[in-house]
N, CA, C and O of each residue as an XYZ file, in Angstrom:
888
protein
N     103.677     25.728    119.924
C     103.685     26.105    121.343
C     104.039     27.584    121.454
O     105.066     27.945    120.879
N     103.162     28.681    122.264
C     103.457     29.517    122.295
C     102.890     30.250    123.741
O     102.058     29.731    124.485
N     103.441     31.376    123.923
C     103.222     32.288    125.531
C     101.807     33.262    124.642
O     101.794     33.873    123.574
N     100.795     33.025    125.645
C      99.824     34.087    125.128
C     100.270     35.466    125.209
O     101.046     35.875    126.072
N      99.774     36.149    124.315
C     100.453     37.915    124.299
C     101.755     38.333    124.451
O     102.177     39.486    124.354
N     102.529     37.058    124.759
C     103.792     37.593    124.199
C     104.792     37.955    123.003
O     105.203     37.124    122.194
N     105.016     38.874    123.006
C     105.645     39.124    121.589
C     106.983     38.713    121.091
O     107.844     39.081    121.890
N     107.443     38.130    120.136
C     108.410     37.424    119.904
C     109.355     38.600    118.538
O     109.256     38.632    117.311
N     110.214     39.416    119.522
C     110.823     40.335    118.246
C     112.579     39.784    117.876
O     113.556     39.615    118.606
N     112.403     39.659    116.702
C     113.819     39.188    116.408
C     114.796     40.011    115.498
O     114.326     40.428    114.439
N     116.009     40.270    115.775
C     116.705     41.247    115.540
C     117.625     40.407    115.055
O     118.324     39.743    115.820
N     117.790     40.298    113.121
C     119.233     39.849    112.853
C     120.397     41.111    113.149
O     119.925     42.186    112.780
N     121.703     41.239    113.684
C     122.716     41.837    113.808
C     123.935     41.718    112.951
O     124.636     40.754    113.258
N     124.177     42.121    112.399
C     125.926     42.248    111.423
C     126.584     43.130    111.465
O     126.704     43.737    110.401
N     127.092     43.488    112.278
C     128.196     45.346    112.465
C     127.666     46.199    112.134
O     127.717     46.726    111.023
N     126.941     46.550    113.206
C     125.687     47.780    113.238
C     126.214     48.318    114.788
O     125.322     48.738    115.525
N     127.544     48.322    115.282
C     127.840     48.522    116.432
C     127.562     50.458    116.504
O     127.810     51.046    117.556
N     127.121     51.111    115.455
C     127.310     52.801    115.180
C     125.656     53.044    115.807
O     125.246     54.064    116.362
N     124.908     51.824    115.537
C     123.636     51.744    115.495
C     122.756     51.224    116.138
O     121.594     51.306    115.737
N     123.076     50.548    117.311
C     122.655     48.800    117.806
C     121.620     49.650    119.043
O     120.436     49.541    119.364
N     122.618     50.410    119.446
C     121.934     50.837    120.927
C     120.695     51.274    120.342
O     119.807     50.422    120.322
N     120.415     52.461    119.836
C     119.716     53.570    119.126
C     118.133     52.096    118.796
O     116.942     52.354    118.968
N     118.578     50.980    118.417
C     117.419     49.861    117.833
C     117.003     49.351    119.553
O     115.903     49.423    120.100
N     118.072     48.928    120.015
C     117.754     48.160    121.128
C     117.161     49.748    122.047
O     115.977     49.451    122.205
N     117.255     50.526    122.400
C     116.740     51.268    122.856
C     115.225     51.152    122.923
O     114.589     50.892    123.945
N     114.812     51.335    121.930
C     113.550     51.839    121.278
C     112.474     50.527    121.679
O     111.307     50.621    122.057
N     113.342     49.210    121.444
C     112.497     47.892    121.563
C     112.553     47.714    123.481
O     111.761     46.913    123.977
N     113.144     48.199    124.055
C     113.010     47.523    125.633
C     112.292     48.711    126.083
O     111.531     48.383    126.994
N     112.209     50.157    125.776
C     111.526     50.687    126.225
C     110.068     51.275    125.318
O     109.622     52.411    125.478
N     109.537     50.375    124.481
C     108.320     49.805    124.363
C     107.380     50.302    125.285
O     107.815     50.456    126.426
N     106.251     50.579    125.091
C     105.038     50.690    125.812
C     104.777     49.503    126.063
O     104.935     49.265    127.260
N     104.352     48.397    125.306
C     104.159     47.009    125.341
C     105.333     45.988    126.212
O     106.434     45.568    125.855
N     104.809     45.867    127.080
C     105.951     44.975    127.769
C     106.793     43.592    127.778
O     107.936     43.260    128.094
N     105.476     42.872    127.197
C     105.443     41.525    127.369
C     105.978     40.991    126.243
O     105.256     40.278    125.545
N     107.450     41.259    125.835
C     108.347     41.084    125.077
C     109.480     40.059    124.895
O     110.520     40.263    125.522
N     109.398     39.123    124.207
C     110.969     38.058    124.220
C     111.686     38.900    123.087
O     111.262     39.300    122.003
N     113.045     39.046    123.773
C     113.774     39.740    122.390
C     114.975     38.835    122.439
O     115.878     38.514    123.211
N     114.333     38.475    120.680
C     115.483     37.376    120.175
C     116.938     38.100    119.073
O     116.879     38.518    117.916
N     117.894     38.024    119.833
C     118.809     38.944    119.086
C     119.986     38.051    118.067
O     120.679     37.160    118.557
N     120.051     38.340    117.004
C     121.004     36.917    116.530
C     121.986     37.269    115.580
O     121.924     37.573    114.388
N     123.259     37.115    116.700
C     124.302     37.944    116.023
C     125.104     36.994    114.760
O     125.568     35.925    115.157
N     125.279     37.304    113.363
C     125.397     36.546    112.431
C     126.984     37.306    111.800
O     127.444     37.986    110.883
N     127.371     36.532    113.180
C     129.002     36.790    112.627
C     129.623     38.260    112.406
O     130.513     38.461    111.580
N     128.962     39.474    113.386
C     129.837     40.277    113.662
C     130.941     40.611    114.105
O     130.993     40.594    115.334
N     132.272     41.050    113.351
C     133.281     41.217    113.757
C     133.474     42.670    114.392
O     134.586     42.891    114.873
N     132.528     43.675    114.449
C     132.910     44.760    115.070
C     132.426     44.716    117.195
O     132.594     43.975    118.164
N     131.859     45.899    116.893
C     131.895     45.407    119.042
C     129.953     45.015    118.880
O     129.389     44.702    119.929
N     129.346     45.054    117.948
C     127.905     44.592    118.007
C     127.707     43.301    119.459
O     126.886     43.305    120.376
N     128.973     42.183    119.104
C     128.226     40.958    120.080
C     128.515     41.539    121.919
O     127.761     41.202    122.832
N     129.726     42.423    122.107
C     129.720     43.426    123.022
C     128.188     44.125    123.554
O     127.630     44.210    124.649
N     127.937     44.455    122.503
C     126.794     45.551    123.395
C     125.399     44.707    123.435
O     124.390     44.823    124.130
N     125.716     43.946    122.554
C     124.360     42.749    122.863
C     124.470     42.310    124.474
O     123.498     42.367    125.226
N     125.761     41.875    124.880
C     126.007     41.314    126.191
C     125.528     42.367    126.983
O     124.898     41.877    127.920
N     125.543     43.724    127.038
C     125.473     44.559    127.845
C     124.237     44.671    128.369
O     123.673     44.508    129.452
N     123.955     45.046    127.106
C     121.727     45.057    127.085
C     121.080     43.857    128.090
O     120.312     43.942    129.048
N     121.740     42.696    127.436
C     120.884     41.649    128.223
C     121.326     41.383    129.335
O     120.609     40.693    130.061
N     122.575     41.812    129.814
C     122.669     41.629    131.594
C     121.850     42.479    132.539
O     121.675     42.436    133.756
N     121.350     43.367    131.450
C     120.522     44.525    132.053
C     118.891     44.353    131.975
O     118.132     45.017    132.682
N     118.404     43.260    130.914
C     117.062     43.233    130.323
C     117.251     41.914    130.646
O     118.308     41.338    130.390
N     116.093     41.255    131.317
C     116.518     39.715    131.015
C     114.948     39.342    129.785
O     114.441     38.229    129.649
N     114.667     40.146    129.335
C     113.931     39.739    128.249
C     114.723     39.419    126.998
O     114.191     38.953    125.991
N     116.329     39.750    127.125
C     117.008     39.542    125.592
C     117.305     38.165    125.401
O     117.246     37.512    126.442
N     117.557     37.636    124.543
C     118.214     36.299    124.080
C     119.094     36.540    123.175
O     118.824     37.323    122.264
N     120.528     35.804    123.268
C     121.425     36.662    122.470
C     121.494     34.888    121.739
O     121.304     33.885    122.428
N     121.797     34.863    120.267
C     122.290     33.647    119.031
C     123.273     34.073    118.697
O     123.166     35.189    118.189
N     124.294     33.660    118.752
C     125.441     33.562    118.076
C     125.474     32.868    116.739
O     125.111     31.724    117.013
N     125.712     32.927    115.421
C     125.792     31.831    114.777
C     127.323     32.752    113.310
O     127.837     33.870    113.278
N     127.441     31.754    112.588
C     128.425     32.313    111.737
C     128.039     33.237    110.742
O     126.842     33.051    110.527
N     128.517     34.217    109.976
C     127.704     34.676    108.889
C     127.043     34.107    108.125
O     127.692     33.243    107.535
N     125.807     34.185    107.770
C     125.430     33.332    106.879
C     123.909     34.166    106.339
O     123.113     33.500    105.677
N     123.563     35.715    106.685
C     122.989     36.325    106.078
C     121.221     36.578    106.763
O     120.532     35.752    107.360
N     121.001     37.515    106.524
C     119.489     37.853    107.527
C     119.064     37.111    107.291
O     118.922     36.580    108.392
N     118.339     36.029    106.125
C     117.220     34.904    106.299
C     117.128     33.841    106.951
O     116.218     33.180    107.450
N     119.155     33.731    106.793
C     118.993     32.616    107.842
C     118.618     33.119    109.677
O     117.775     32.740    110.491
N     119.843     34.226    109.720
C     119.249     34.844    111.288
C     118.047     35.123    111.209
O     117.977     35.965    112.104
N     117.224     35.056    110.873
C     115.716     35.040    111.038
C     114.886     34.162    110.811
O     113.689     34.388    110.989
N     115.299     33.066    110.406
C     114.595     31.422    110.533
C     115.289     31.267    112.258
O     114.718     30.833    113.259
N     116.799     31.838    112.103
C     117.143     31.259    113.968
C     116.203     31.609    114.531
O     115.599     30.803    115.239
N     115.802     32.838    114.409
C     115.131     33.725    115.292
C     113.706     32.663    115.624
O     113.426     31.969    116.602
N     113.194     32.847    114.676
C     111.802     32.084    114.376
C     111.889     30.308    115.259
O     111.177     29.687    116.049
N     112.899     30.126    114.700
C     112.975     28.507    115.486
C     112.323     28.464    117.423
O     111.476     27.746    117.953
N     113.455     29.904    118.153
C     113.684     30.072    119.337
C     112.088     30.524    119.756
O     111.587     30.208    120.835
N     111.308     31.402    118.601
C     110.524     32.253    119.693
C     108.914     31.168    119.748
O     108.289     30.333    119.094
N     108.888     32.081    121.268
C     107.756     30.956    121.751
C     106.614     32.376    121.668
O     105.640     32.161    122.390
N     106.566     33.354    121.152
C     105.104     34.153    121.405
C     104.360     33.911    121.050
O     104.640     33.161    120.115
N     103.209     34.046    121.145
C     101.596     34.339    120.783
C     101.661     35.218    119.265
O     100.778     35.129    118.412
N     102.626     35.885    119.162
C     103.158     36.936    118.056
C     104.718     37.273    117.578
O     105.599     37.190    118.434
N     104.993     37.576    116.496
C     106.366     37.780    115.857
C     106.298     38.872    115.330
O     105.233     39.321    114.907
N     107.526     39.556    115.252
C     107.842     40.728    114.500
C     109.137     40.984    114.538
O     109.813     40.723    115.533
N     109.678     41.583    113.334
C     111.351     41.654    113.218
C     111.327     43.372    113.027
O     110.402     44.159    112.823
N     113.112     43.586    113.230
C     113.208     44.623    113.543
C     114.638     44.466    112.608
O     115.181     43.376    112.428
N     115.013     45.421    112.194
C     116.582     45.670    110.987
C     117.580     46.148    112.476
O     117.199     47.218    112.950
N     118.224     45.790    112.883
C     119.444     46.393    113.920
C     119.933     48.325    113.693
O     120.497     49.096    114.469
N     119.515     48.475    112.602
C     120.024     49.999    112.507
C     118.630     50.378    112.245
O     118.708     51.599    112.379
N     117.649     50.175    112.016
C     116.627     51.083    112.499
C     115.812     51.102    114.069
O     116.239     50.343    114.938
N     114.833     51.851    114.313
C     114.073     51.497    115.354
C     112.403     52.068    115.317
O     111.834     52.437    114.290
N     111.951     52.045    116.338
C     110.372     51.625    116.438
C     110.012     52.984    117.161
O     110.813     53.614    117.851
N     108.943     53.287    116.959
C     108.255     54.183    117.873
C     107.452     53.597    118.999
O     106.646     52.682    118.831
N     107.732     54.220    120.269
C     107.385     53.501    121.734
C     105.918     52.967    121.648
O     105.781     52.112    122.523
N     104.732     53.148    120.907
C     103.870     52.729    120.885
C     103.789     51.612    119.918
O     102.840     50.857    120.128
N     104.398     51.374    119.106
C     104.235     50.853    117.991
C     103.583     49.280    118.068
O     102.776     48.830    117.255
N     104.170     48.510    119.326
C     103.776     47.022    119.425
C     102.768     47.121    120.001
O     101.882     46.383    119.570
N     102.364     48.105    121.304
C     100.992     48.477    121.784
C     100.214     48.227    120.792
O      99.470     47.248    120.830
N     100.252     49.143    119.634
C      98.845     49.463    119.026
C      98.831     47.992    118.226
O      97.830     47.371    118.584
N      99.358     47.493    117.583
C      99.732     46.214    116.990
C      98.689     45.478    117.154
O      97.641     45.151    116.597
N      99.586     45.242    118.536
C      98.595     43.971    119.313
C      97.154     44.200    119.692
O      96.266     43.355    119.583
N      96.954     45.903    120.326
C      95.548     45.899    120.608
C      95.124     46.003    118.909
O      93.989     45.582    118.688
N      95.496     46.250    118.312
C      94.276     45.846    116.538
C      93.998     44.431    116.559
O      92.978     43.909    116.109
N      95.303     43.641    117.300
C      95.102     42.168    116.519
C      93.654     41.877    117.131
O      92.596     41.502    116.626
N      94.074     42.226    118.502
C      92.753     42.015    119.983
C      91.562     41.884    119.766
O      90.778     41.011    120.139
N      91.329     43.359    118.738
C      90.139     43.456    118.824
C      89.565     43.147    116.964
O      88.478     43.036    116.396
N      90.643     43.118    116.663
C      90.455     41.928    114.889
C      90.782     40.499    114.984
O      91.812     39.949    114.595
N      89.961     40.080    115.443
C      90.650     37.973    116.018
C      90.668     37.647    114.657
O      91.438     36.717    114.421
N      89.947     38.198    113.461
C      89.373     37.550    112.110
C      90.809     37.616    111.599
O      91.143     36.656    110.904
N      91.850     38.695    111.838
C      92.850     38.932    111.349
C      93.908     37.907    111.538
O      93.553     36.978    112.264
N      94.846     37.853    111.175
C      96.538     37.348    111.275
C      97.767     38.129    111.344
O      98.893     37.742    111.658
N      97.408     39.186    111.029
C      98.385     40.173    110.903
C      98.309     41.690    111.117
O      97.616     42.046    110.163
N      98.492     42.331    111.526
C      97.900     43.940    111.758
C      99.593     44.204    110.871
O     100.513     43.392    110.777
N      99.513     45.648    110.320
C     100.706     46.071    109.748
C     100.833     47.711    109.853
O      99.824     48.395    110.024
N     101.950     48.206    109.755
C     101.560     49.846    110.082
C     102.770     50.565    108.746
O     103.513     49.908    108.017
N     102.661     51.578    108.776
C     103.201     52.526    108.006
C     104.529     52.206    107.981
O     104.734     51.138    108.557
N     105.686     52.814    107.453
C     107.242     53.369    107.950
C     107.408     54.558    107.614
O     106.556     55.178    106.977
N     108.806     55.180    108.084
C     109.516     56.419    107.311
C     110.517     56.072    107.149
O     111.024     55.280    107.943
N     111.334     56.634    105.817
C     112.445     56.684    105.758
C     113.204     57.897    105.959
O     112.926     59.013    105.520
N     114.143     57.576    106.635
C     114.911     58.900    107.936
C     116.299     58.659    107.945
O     116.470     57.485    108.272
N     116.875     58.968    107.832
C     118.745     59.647    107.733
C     118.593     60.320    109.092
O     118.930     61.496    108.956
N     118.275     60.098    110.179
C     118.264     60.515    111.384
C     117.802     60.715    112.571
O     117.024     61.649    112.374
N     117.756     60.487    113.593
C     117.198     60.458    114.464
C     115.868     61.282    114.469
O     116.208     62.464    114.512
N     114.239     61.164    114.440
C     113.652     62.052    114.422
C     112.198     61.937    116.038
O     111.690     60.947    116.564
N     112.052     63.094    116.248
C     110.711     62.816    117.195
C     109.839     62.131    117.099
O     109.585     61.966    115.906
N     109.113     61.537    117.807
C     108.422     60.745    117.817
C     106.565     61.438    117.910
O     105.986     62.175    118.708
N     106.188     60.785    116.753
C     104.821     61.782    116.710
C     104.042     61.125    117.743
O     104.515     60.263    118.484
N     102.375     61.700    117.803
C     101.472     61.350    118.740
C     100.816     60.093    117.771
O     100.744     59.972    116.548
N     100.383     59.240    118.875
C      99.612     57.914    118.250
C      98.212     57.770    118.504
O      97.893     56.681    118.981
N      97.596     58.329    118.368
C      95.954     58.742    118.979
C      95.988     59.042    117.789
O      96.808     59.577    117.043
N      94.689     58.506    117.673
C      93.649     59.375    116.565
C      93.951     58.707    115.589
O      94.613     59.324    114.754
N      93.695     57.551    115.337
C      94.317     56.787    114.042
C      93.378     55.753    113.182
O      92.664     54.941    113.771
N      93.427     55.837    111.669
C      92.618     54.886    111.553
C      92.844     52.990    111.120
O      93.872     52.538    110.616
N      92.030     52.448    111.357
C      92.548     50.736    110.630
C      91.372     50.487    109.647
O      90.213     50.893    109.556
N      91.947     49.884    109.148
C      91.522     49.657    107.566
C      91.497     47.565    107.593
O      92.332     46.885    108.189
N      90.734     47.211    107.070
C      91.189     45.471    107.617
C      91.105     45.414    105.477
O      90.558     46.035    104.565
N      91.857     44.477    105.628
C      91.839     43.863    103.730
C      91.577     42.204    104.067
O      91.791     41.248    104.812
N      91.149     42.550    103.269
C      90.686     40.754    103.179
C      91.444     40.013    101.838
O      92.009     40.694    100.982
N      91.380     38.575    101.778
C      92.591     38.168    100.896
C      92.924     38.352     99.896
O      94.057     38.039     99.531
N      91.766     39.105     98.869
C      91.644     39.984     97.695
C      92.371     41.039     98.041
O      93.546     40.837     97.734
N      92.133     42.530     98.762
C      92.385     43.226     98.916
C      93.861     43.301     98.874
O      94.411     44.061     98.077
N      94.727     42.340     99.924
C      96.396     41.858    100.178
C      97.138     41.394     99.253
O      98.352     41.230     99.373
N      96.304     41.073     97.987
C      96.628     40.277     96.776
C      96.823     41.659     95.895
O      97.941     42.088     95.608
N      95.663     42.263     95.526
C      95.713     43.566     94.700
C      96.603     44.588     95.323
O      97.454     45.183     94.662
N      96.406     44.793     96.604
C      97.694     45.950     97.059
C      99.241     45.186     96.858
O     100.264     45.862     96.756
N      99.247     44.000     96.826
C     101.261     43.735     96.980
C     101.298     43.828     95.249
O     102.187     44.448     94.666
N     100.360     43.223     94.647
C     100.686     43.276     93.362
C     100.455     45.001     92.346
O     100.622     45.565     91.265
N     100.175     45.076     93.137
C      99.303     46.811     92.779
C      98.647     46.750     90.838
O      98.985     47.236     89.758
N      97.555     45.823     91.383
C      96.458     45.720     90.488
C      95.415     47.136     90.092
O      94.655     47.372     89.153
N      95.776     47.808     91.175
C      95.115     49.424     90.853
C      95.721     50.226     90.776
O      95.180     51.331     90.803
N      97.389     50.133     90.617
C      98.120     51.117     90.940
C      98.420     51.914     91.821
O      98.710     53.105     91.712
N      98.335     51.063     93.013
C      98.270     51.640     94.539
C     100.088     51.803     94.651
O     100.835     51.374     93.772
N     100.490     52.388     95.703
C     101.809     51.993     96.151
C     101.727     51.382     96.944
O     100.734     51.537     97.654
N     102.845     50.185     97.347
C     102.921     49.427     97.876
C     104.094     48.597     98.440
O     104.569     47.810     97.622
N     104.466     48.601     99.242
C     105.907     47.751     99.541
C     105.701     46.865    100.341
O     105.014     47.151    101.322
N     106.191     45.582    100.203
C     105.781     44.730    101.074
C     107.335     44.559    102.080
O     108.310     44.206    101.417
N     107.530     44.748    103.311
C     108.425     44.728    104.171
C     107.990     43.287    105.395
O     106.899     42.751    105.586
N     108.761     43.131    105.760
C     108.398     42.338    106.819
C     108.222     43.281    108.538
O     107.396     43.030    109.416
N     109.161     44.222    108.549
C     109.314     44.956    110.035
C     108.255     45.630    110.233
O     107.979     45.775    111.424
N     107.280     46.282    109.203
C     105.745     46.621    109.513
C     104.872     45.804    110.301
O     103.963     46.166    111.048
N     105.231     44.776    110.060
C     103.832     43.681    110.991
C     104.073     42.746    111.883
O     105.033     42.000    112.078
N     102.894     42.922    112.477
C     103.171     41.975    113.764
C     102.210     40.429    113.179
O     101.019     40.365    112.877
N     102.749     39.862    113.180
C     102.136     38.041    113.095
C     101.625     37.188    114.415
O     102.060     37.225    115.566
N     100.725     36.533    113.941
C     100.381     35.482    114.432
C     101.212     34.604    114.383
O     101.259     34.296    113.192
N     101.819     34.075    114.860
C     102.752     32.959    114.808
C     102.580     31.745    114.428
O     103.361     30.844    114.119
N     100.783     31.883    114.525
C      99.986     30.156    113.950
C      99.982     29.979    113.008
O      99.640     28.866    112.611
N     100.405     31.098    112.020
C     100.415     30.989    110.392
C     102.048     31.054    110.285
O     102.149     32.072    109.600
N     103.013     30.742    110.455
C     104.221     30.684    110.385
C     104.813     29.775    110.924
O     105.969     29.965    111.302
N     103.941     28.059    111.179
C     104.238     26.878    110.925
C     105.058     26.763    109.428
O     104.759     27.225    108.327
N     106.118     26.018    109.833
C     106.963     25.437    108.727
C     107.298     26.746    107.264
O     107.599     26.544    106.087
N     107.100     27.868    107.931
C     107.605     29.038    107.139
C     109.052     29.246    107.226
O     109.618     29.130    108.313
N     109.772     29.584    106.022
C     111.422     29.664    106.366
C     111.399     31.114    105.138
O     110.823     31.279    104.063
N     112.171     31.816    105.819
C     112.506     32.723    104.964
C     113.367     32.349    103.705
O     114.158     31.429    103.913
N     113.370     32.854    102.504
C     114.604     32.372    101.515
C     115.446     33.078    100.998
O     114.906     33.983    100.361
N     116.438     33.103    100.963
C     117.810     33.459    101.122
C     117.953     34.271     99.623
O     118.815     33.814     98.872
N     117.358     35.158     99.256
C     117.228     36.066     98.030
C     117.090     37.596     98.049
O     116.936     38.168     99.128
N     117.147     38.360     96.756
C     117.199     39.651     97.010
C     116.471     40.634     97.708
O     116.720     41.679     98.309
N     114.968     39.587     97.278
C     114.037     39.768     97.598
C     112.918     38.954     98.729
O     111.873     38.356     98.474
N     113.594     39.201    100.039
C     113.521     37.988    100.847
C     112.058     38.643    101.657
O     111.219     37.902    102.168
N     111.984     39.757    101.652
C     110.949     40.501    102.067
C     109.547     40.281    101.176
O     108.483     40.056    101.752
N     109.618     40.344    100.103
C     108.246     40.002     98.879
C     108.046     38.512     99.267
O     106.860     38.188     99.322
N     108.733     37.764     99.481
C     108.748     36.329     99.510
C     107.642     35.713    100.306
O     106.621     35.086    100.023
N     108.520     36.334    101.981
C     108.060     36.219    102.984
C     106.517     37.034    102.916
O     105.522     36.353    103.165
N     106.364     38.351    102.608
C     104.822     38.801    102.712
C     104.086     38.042    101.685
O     102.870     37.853    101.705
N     104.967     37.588    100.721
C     103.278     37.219    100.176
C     103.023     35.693    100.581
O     101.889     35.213    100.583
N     103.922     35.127    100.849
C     103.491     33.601    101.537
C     102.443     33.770    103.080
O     101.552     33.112    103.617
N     103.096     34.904    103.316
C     101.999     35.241    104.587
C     100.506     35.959    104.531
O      99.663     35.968    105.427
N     100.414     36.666    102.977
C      99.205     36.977    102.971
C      98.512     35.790    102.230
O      97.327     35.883    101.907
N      99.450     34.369    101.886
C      98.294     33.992    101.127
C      98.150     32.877    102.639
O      97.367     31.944    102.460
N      98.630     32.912    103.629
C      98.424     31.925    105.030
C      97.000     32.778    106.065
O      96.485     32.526    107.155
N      96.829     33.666    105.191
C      96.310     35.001    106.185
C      94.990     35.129    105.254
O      95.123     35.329    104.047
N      93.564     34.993    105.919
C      92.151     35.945    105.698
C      92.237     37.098    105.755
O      92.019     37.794    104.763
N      92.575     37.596    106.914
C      92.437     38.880    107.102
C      93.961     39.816    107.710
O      94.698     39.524    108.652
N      94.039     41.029    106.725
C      95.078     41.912    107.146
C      93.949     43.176    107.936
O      92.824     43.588    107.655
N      95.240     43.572    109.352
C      94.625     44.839    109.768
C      95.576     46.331    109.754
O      96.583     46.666    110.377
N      94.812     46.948    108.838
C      96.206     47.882    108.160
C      95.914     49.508    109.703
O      94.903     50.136    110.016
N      96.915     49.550    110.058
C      97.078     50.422    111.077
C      97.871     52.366    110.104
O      99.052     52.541    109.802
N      96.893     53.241    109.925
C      97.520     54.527    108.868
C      98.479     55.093    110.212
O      97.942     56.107    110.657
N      99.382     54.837    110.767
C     100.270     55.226    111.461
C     101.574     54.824    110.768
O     101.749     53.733    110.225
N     102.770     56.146    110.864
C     104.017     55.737    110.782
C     104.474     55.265    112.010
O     104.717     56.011    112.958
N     104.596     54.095    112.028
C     104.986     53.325    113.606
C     107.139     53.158    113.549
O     107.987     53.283    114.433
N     107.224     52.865    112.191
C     108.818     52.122    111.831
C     109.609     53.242    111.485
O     109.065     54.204    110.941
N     110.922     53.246    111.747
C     111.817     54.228    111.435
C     112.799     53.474    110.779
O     113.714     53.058    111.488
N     112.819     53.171    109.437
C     113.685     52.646    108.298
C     115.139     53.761    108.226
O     115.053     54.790    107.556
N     116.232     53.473    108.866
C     117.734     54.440    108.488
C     117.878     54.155    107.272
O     117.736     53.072    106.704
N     118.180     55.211    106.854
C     119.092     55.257    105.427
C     119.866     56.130    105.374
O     119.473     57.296    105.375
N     121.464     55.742    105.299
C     122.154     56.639    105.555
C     123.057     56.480    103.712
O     123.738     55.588    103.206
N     122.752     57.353    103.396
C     123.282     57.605    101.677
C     124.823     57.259    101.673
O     125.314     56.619    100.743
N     125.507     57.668    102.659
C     126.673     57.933    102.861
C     127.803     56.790    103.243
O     129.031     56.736    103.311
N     126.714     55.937    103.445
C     127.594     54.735    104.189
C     126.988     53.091    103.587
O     126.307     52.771    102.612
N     127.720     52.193    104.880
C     127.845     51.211    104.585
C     126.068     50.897    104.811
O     125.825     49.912    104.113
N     125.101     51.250    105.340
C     123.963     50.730    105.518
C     123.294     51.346    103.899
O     122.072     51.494    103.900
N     123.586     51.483    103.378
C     123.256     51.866    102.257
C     122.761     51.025    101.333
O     121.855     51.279    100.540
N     123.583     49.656    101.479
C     123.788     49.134    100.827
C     121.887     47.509    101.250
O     121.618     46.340    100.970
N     121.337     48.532    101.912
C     120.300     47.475    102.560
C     118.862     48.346    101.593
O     117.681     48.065    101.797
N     119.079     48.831    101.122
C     118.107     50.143    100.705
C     118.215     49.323     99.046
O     119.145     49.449     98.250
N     117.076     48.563     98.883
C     116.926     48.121     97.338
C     115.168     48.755     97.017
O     114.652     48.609     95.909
């Protein structure tokens, strides 16, 4: 069961209170409107479940989960349980998105029905940076060969498979659960490219991955 064109973004949270606004910012003021934001706080002890409350007395698109620590895969199966969109996409609490980013997403999926997934670039940034222009861009579609040879890099392509790059169909993420490993990101993409015909690869840096050398988010950077 799902809301047509609505997008289902889920945000695991763990004491990212330095960082929270700066993510939630970026996701409510979206170009793309038609947004459920599933937020799921996994046992923060700093002021994170604070500013969650704040946001959503103000947005009534947020949904706030409470649950105990128990680590992003599980807050992101919560996530997944709750959302009713047409589409999914996750977001890390200390990074954020560029205002177009779910726009263009969705119009690739639109006009690629063959697809399941559209996916876009990232950067990695130690800081707040401008936001480039999103015009003028190209898509590239891979087909299930193609998604197979790029994650495995059969040609020696580079390649990272992330989950916060792409936006999903949600029809292929029946009875999908994330698993609770180092590598919870490889897991999850490749169970989804092998649920998936067609990928639609978007050459835009859409994601802003933090990495701050210096600190405790550091420790998310494998």
């Amino acid at each position: 069961m799902y809301k047509e064109n609505l997008i289902s973004v889920i945000v695991p949270v763990f004491n990212t209170e330095e960082y929270l606004n700066r993510c939630l910012d970026s996701i409510i003021n979206s170009t793309y409107k038609e947004l459920e934001i599933i937020c799921v706080d996994d046992g923060s002890k700093d002021c994170s479940p604070e500013i969650l409350e704040q946001y959503a007395s103000i947005d009534n698109r947020i949904t706030i989960i409470h649950q105990d620590n128990q680590g992003v895969s599980v807050a992101r199966n919560k996530g997944l349980e709750s959302a009713v969109g047409e589409y999914v996409c996750f977001i890390d609490s200390d990074d954020w998105i560029h205002p177009d980013m779910y726009a263009i997403l969705h119009k690739t999926l639109v006009k690629n029905k063959d697809c399941q997934i559209a996916e876009c670039k990232y950067q990695i940034v130690s800081k707040t940076v401008q936001n480039v222009m999103s015009d003028g861009y190209s898509v590239t579609k891979w087909n299930k060969k193609t998604m197979m040879d790029n994650f495995f890099r059969v040609n020696g392509e580079y390649y990272n498979p992330v989950v916060w790059t792409k936006l999903i169909k949600k029809s292929i993420l029946n009875k999908f659960y994330f698993v609770d490993t180092v590598n919870e990101d490889w897991e999850a993409t490749y169970e989804w490219y092998k649920r998936s015909s067609c990928v639609a690869f978007v050459d835009l840096q859409l994601y802003y991955y933090f990495f701050n050398g210096n600190g405790i988010v550091n420790s998310k950077f494998k």
